[in-house]
C-alpha positions as CSV (number, residue, x, y, z in Angstrom):
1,X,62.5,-11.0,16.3
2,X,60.5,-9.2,19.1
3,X,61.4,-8.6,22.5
4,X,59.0,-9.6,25.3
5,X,58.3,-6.5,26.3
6,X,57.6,-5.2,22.9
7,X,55.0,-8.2,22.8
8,X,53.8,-7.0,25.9
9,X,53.2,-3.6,24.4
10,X,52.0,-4.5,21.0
11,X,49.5,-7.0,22.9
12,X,48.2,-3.8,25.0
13,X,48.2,-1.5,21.8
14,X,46.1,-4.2,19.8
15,X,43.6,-4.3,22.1
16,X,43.5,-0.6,22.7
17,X,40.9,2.0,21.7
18,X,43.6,3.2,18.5
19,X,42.6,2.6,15.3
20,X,44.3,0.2,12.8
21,X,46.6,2.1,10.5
22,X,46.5,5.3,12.6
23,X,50.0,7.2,13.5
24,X,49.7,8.4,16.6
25,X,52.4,10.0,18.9
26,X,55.0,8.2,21.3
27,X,53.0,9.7,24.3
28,X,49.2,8.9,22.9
29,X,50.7,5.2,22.7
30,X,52.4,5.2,25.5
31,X,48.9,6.5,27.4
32,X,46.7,3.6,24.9
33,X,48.8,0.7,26.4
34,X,48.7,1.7,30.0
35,X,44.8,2.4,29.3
36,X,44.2,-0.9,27.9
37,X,46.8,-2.4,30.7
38,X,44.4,-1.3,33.4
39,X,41.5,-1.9,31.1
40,X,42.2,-5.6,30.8
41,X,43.3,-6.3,33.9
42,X,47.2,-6.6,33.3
43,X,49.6,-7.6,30.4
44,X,47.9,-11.1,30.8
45,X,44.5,-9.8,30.0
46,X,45.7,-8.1,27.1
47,X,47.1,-11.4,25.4
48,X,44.1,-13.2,26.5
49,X,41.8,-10.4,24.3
50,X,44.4,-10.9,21.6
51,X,44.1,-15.2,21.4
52,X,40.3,-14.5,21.5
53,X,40.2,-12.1,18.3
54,X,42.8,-14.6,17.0
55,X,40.7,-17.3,17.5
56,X,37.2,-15.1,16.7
57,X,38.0,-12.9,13.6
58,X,41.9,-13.9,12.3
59,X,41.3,-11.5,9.1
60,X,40.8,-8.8,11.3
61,X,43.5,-9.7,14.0
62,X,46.6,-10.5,12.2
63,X,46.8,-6.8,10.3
64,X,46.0,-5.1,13.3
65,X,48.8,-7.0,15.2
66,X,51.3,-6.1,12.3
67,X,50.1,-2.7,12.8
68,X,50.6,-2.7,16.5
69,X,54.2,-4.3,16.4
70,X,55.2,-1.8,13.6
71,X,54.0,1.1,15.7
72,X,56.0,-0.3,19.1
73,X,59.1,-1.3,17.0
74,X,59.1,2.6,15.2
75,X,58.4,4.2,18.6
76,X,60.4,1.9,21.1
77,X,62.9,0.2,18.9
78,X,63.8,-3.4,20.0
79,X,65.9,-3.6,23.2
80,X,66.9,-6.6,25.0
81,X,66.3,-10.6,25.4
82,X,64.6,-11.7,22.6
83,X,61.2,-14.2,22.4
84,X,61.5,-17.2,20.2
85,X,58.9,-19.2,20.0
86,X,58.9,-19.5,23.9
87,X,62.7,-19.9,24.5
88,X,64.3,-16.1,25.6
89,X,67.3,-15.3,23.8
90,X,70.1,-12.6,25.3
């Protein structure tokens, strides 16, 4: 399961300028997500980019996604209330 904010931060990472499969550090992430934050207009933006791709090229957005999540969960772990479907679990 994935946290909300690790959603939130695999969301902003996806639609960042990274590339998929890269390894970058915990501080050139952490800059990439509040880029693409500002660049999209807020976390809301972000997940808006992401349904489009989604929705656009699905081949290319679902590994790039897993890539993103892997890279958050390896550099953030996974801390607090839980997403699930839509219901938030402590």
């Amino acid at each position: 399961m994935t946290t909300m904010l690790a959603a939130a931060r695999a969301e902003a990472l996806f639609t960042s300028h990274l590339s998929t499969g890269s390894h970058p550090s915990g501080d050139i992430v952490a800059e990439a997500i509040r880029d693409a934050v500002r660049a999209h207009g807020g976390v809301r933006g972000c997940a808006a980019d992401v349904a489009f791709e989604y929705g656009d090229h699905p081949e290319m957005a679902a590994p790039r996604m897993r890539w993103a999540l892997d890279l958050v969960h390896t550099l953030y772990g996974d801390r607090g209330p839980r997403c699930v479907g839509w219901a938030l679990v402590a």
